[in-house]
C-alpha positions as a printed NumPy array, in Angstrom:
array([[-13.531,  -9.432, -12.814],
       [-13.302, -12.55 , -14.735],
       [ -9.78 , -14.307, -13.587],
       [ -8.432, -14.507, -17.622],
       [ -9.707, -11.177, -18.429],
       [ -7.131, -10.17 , -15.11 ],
       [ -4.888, -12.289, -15.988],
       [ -5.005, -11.002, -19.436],
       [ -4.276,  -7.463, -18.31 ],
       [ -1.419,  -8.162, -16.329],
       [  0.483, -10.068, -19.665],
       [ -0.3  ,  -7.299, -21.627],
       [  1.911,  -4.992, -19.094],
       [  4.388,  -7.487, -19.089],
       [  4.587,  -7.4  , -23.156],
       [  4.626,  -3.827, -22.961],
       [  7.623,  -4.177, -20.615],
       [ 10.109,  -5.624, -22.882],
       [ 10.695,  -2.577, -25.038],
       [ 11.072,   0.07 , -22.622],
       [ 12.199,   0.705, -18.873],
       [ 10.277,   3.885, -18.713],
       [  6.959,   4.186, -16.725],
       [  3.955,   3.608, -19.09 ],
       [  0.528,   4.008, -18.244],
       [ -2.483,   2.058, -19.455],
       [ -5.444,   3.96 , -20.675],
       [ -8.431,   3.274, -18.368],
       [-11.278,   2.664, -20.155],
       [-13.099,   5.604, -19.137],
       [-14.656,   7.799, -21.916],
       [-15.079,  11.351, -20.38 ],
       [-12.375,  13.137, -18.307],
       [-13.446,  13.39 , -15.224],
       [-16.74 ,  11.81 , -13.074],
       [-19.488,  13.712, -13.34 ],
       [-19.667,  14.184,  -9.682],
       [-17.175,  16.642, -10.101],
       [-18.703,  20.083,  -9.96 ],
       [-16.589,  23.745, -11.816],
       [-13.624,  23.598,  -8.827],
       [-12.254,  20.638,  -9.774],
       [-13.447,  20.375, -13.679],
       [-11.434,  23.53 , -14.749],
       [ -8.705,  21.445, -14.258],
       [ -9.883,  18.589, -16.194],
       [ -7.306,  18.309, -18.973],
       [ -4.574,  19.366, -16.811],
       [ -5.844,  16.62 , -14.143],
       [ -6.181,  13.977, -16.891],
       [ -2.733,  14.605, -18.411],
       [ -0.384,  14.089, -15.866],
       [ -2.53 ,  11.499, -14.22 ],
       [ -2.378,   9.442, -17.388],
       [  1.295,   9.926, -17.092],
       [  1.347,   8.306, -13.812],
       [ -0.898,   5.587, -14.262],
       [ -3.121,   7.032, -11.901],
       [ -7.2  ,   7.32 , -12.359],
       [ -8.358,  11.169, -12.751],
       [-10.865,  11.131, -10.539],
       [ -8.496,   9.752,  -7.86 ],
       [ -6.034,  12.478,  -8.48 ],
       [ -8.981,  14.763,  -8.256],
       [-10.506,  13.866,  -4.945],
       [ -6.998,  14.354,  -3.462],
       [ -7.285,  17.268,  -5.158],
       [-10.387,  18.494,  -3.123],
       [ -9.028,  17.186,  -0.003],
       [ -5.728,  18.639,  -0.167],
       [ -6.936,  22.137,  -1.554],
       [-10.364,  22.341,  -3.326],
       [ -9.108,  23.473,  -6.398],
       [ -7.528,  26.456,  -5.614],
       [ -4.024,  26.839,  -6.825],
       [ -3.041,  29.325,  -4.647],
       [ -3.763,  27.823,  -1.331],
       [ -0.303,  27.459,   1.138],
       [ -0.912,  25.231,   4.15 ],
       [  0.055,  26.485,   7.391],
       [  3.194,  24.056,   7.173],
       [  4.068,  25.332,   3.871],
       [  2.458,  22.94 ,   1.754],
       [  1.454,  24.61 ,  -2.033],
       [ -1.3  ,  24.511,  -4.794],
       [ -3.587,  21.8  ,  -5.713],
       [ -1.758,  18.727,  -4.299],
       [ -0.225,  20.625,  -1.63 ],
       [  3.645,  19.876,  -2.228],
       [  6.313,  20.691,   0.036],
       [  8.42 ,  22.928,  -1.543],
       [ 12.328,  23.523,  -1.45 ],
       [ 12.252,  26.19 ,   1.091],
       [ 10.454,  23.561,   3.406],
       [ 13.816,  20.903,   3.272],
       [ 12.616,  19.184,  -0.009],
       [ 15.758,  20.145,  -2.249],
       [ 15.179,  18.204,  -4.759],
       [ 11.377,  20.485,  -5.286],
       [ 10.808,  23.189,  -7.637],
       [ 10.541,  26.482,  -5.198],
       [  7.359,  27.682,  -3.925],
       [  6.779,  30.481,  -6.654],
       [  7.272,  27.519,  -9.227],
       [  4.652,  24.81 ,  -7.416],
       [  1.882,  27.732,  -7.473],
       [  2.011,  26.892, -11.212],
       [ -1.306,  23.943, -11.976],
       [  0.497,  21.798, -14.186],
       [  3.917,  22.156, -12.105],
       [  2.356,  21.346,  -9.108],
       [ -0.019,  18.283, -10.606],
       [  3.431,  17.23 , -12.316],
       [  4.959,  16.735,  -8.224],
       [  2.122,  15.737,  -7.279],
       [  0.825,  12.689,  -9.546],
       [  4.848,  11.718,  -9.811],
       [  4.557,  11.719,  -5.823],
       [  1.38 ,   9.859,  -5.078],
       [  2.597,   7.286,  -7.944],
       [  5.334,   6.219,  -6.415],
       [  3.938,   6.177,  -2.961],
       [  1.495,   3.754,  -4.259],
       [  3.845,   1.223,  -5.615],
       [  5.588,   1.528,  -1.76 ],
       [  2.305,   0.91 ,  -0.21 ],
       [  2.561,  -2.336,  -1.902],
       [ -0.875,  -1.102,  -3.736],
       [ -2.873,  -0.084,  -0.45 ],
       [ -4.649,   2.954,  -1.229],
       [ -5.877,   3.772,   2.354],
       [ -1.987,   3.231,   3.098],
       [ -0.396,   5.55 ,   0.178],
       [ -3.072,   8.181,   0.797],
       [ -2.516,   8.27 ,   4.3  ],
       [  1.135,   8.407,   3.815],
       [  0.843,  11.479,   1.182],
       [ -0.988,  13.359,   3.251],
       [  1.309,  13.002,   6.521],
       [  4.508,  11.461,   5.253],
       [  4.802,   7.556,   6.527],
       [  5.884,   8.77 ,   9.77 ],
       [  2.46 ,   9.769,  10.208],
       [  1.097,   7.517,   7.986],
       [ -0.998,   5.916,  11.415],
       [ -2.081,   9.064,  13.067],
       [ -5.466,  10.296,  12.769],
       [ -5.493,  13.105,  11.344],
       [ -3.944,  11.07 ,   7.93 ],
       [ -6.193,   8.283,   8.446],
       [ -9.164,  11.024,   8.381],
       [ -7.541,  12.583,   5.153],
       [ -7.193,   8.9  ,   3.272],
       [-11.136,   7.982,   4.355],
       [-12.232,  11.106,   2.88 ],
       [-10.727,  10.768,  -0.214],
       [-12.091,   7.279,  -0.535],
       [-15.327,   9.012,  -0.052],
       [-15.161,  11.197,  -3.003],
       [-13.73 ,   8.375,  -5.267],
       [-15.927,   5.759,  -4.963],
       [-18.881,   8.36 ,  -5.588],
       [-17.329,   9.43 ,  -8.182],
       [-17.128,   6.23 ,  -9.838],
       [-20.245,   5.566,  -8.812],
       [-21.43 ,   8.773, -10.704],
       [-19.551,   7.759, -13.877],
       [-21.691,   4.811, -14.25 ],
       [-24.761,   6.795, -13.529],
       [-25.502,   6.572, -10.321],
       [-26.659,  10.044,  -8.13 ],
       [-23.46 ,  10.636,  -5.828],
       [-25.683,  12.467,  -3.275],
       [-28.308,   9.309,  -2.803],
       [-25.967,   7.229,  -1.701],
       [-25.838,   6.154,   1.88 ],
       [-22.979,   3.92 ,   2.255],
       [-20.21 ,   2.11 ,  -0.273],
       [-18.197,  -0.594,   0.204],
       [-15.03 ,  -0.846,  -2.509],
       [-13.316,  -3.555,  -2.93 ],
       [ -9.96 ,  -3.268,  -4.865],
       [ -8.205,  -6.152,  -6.56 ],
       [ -4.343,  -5.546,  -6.351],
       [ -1.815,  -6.787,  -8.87 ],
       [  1.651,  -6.816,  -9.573],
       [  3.841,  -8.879, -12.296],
       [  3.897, -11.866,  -9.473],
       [  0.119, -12.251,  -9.601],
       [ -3.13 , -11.264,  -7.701],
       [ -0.942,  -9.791,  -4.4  ],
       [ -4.5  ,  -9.369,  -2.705],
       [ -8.093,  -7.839,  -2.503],
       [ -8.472,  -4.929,  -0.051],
       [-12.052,  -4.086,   1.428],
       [-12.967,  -0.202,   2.217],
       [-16.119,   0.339,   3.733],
       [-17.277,   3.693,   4.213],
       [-17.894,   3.444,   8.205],
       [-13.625,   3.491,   7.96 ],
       [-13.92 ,  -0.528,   8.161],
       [-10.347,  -1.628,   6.197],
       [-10.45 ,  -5.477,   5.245],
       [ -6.949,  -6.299,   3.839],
       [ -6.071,  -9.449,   1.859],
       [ -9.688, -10.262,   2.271],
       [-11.293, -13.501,   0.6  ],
       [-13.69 , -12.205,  -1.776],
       [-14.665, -13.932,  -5.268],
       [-14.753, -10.62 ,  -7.45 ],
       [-16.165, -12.722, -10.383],
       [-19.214, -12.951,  -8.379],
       [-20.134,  -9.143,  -8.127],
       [-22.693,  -8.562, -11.159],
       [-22.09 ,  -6.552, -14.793],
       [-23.568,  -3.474, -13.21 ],
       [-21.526,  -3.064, -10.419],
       [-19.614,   0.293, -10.993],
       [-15.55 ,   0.051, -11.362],
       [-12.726,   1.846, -12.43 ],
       [ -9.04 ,   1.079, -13.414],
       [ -7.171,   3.098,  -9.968],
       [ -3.765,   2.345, -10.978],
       [ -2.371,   1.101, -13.921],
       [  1.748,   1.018, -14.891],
       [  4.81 ,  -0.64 , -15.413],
       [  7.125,   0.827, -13.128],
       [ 11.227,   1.788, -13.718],
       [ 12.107,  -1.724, -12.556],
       [ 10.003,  -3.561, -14.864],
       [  7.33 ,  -4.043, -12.317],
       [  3.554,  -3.987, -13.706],
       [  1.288,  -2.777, -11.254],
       [ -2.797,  -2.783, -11.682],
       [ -5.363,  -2.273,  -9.137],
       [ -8.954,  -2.733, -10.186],
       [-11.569,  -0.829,  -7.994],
       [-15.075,  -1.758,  -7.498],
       [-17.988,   0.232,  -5.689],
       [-21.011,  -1.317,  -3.872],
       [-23.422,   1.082,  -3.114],
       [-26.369,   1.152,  -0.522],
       [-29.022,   4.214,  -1.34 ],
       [-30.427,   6.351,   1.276],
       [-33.448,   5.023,   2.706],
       [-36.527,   6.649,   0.783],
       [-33.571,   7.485,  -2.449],
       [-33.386,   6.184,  -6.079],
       [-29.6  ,   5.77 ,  -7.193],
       [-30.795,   7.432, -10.377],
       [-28.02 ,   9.551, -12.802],
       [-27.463,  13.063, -11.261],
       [-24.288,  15.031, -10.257],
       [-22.545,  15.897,  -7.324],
       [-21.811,  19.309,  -5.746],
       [-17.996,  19.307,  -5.891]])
């Protein structure tokens, strides 16, 4: 991205700052609701998905990969630890007292409501790492290294940065490998520019020249809010893809 066009962006959450201390998104400037990689398990939750993930700042197809990870759209699925619905969220009967009850998180929009207002702030924690917060939501930081949460964070990648490779056109299932590289920013400036591959490769604070990646290249607005405190926080993603040898990245749809 174009340094003043960043820099730009940031000011603008910084004006919007001034006049209230309240969490405000900024509208990414995505025209649909959801990728269309997404296939009917996660789209029948597409204006419930887009809602509260516009609350939080948070990209809808971000909040709906975690989706797929966590439960594959169904809103009824308990985890074996007692985890519930769509984002899986520990309930009050599991220790969380300050949780709606089980019975209550069943409910879509309930559960996306904990869930979004969960991931959001595990984000800003994570200092904007991604791999970090997703890792951490899945296992709690305790766990945040172990492998099992590592697994969960790579495979949400996965489905995001097809999905944003769908959005601009691409066919999800001809791609052989992605590489995206997210620009992190708070009010203090460019904080740093994280490298995901998908062989699990992690690159943080890497020097990359983003202005350098061409028009085409697909992106998406991840995370985009001023926080309680005043904070702005924005993290612009961008997806290289590599096609499957023999494969066109042509416009098509994925399976999920």
């Amino acid at each position: 991205m174009n340094k003043r066009v960043t820099l730009t962006l940031v000011v603008s959450l910084l004006v919007m700052a001034v006049f209230s201390p309240d969490l405000r998104p900024v509208k990414a400037d995505t025209p649909s609701l959801l990728s269309p990689y997404w296939g009917p398990t996660i789209t029948q939750w597409a204006d419930l998905i887009a809602s509260h993930a516009g609350q939080r700042g948070l990209d809808p197809d971000l909040v709906s990969a975690i989706i797929f990870e966590e439960s594959h759209g169904l809103p009824s699925q308990i985890s074996i630890v007692g985890a519930v619905g769509l984002m899986q969220i520990m309930p009050q009967e599991a220790g969380f007292w300050w949780r709606p009850k089980m019975a209550e998180l069943l409910e879509p929009s309930m559960n996306l409501y904990w869930g979004t207002r969960t991931f959001s702030k595990i984000v800003q924690q994570a200092a904007g790492s991604l791999n970090r917060a997703l890792a951490a939501y899945n296992g709690g930081w305790e766990q945040e290294s172990l492998r099992a949460p590592k697994a969960f964070a790579g495979k949400v990648l996965d489905h995001y940065a097809r999905a944003i490779a769908a959005r601009a056109g691409y066919d999800a299932r001809s791609i052989k490998a992605w590489t995206i590289l997210l620009d992190i920013r708070s009010s203090a400036g460019l904080l740093r520019v994280d490298v995901i591959k998908s062989d699990g490769t992690i690159q943080a604070d890497a020097e990359f020249d983003l202005s350098q990646l061409p028009n085409s290249t697909p992106r998406a607005t991840a995370y985009s809010i001023i926080d309680s405190a005043n904070v702005a926080w924005l993290i612009e993603a961008w997806v290289i893809v590599e096609p499957i040898e023999g494969h066109t990245l042509e416009p098509g749809r994925g399976t999920y």
